[in-house]
TORSESE-877733 format. One line per 2 residues: number of its first residue (from 1); their letters; for each residue x negated, z negated, y negated of C-alpha. Coordinates in steps of 0.001 Angstrom, whole numbers, plus 500000, padded with zeros to 6 digits. Layout:
residues N
NUM> A> X Z Y | ...
//
This chain:
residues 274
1> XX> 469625 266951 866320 | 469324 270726 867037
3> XX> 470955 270594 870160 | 473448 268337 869016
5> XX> 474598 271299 866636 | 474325 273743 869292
7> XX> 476182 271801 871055 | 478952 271762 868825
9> XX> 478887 275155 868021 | 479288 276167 871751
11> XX> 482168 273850 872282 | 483871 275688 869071
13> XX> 483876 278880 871411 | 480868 280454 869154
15> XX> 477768 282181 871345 | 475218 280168 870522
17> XX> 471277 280733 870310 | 468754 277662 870196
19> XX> 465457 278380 869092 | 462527 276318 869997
21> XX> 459217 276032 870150 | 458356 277201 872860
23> XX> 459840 277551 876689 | 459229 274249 877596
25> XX> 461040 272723 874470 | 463650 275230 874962
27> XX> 464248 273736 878650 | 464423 270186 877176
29> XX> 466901 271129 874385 | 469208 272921 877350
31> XX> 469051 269731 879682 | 469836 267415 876574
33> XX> 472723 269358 875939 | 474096 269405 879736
35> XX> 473406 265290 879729 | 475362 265403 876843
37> XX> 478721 267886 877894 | 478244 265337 881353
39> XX> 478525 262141 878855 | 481343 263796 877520
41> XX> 483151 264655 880689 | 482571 261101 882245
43> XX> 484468 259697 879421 | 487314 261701 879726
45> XX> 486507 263657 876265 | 487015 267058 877909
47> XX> 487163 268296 880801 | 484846 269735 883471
49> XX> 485900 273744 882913 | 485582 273076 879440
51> XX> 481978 272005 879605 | 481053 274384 881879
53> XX> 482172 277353 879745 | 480253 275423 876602
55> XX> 476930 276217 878620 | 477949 279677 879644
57> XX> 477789 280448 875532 | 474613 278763 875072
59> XX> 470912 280504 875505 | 468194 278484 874893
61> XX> 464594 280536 874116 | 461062 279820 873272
63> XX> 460835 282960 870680 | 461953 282802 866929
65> XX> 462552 286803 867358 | 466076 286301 868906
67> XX> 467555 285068 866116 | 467353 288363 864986
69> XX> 470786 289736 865317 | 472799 285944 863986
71> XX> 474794 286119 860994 | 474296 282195 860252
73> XX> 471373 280430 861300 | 470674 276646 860960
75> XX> 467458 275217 860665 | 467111 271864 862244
77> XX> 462797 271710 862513 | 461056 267684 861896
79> XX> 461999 266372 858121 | 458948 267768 857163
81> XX> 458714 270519 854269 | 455632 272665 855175
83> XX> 457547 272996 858364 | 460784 273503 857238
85> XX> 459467 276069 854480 | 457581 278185 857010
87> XX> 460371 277842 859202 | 462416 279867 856448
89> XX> 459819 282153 855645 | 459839 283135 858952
91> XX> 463479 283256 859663 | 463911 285819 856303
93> XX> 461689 288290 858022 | 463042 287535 861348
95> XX> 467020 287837 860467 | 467625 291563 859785
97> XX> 471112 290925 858396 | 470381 290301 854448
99> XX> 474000 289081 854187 | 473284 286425 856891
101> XX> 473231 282697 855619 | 470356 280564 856744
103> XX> 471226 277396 856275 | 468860 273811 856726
105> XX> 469841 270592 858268 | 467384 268616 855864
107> XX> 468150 265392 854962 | 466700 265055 852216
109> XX> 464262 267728 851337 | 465024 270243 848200
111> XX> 467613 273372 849469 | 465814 275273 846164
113> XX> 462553 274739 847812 | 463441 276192 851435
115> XX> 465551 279252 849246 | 462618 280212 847044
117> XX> 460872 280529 850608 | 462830 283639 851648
119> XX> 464239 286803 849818 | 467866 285402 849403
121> XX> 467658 282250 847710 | 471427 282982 847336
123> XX> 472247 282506 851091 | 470176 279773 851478
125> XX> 472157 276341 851737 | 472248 273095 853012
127> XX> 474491 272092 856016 | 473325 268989 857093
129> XX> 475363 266932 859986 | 474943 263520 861396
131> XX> 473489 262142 864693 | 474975 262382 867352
133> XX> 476940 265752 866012 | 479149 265442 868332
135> XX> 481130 262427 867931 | 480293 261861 863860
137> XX> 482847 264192 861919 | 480866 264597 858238
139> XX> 478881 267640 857279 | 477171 267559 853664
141> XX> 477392 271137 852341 | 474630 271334 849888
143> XX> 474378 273849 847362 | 470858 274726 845200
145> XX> 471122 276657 841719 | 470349 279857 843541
147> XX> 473355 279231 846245 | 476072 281484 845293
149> XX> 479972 280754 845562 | 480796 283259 848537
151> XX> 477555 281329 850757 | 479371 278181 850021
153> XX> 482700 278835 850753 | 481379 280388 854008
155> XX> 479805 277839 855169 | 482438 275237 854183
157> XX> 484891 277156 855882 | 482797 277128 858500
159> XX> 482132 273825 859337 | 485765 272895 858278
161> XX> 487759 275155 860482 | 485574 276545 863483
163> XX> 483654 273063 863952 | 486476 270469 862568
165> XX> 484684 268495 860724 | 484700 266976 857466
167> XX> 482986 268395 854315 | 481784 266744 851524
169> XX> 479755 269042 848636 | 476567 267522 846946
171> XX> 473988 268948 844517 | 470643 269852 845370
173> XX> 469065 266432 844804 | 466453 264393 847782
175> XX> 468951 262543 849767 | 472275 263598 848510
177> XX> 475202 261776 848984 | 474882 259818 852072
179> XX> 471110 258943 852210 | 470485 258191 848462
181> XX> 473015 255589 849469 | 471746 254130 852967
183> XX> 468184 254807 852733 | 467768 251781 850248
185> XX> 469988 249941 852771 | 467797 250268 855067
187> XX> 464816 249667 853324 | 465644 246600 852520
189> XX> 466700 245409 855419 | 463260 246427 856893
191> XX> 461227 244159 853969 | 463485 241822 854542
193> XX> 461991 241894 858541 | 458851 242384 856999
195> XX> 458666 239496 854749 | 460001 236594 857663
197> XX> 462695 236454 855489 | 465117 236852 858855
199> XX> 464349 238217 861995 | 465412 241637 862787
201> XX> 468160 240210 865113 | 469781 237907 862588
203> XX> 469788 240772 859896 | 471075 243158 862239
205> XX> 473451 240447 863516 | 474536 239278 859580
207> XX> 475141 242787 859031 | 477819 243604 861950
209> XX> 479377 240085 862206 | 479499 239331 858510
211> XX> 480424 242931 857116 | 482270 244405 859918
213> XX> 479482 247152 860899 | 479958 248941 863347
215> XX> 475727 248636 863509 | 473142 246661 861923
217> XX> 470720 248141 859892 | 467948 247627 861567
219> XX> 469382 248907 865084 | 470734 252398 862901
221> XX> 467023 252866 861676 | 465816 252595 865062
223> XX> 468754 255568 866532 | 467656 257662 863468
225> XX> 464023 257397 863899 | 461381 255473 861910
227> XX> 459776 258594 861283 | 462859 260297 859873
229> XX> 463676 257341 857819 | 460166 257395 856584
231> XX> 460286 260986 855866 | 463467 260821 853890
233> XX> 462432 257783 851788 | 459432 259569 851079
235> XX> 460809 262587 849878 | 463305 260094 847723
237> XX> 460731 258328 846036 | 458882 261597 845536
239> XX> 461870 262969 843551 | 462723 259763 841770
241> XX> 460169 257396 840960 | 462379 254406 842233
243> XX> 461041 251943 843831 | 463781 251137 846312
245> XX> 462923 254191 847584 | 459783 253678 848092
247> XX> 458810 253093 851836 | 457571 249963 852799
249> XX> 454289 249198 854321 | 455185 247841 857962
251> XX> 457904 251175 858028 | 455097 253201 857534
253> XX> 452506 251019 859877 | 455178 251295 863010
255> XX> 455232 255135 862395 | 451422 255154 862873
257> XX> 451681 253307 865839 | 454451 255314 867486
259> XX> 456700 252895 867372 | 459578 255150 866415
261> XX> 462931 253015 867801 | 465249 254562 870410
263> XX> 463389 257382 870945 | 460159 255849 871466
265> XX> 462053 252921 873868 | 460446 250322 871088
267> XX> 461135 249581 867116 | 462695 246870 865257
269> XX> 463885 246296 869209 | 463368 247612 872603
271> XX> 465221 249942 874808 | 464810 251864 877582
273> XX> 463043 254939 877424 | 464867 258263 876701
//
């Protein structure tokens, strides 16, 4: 989803600076992000100068160490919190501005956790968007107890009026507002699957023909990830104790086996591989 954001920020008119891994991540995260402005022109959603200035404001780099001179960074590492705490660790050496905000695209992992990581706890907040970034218009701004009001506002504004999208606020719970809500969803649907209650088609198929989604539930867990879905439920049920949280055993069997749904080209169904 990193590039997604990048993507978005570019196309705001912001220089832009993606972080990854390493130089051959950093390659794939700059030709995801070309496919993408291409998609975009191809369907008439903006035009060709347009996309070709986007890339002109993007660099794409294997080293952590040019972040150094950003006044907001956002962290978009795997749903995993060892990985997203060092990640901020890192980044509060790393950032030499200590009035920068460095902000995480968790899902669903604790903004408290990531802030106690770093030296400013207080411009540490969540900013989490929704995949693909550049066509879904809702950011969750997330605040933890140590998030103060001027980080907030920032970052509200920020999203708001340079990226146009829509802000909603949540506290600093696993989940907050929109995956406490569809991770059970989707859970469900899965042990439904995984019980031969209905096939993955006909739940997928109930879902969109008989509620007027736009996507079954089984076909949105498989464009998320199995592995992100797993991930989030887990940190749920780690936070809650629910067990409708709690991730069920073929979710976390297909996970094992690397069946991981769109990404993957197989989960609940097949595609093509990406």
């Amino acid at each position: 989803m990193g590039a997604g954001i990048a993507e978005v920020c570019a196309r705001a008119g912001l220089d832009t600076v993606v972080a990854e891994a390493d130089a051959t991540a950093a390659r794939a995260a700059g030709h995801r992000v070309a496919v993408s402005l291409e998609r975009a022109v191809q369907r008439g959603k903006l035009d060709r100068l347009s996309a070709e200035d986007t890339l002109a404001r993007l660099v794409f780099t294997g080293d952590l160490e040019d972040l150094g001179d950003r006044q907001l960074v956002i962290e978009a590492v795997t749903e995993n919190p060892e990985a997203k705490t060092e990640a901020f660790a890192a980044l509060d050496k790393i950032v030499a501005d200590p009035q920068a905000i460095l902000a995480t695209n968790t899902s669903a992992i604790p903004i408290m956790q990531l802030g106690m990581a770093t030296g400013r706890a207080d411009r540490v907040v969540g900013l989490h968007f929704f995949n693909p970034v550049p066509v879904l218009p809702l950011v969750e701004v997330v605040s933890s107890l140590h998030t103060s009001a001027d980080t907030l506002a920032a970052v509200e504004t920020f999203a708001r009026d340079t990226l146009g999208k829509t802000t909603v606020r949540s506290q600093d719970r696993a989940g907050f507002v929109v995956n406490a809500l569809l991770i059970p969803y989707l859970l469900s649907a899965i042990r439904m699957a995984e019980s031969g209650f209905a096939s993955a088609a006909d739940v997928d198929a109930g879902m969109e023909l008989g509620c007027a989604h736009p996507m079954g539930p089984l076909k949105l867990a498989d464009l998320i990830g199995l592995d992100t879905v797993a991930a989030i439920a887990e940190s749920l049920y780690e936070e809650f104790k629910e067990p409708l949280y709690a991730p069920p055993p073929l979710l976390q069997r297909m996970v094992q086996a690397g069946l991981l749904g769109r990404k993957s080209g197989r989960g609940f169904h097949t595609y093509g591989r990406v």
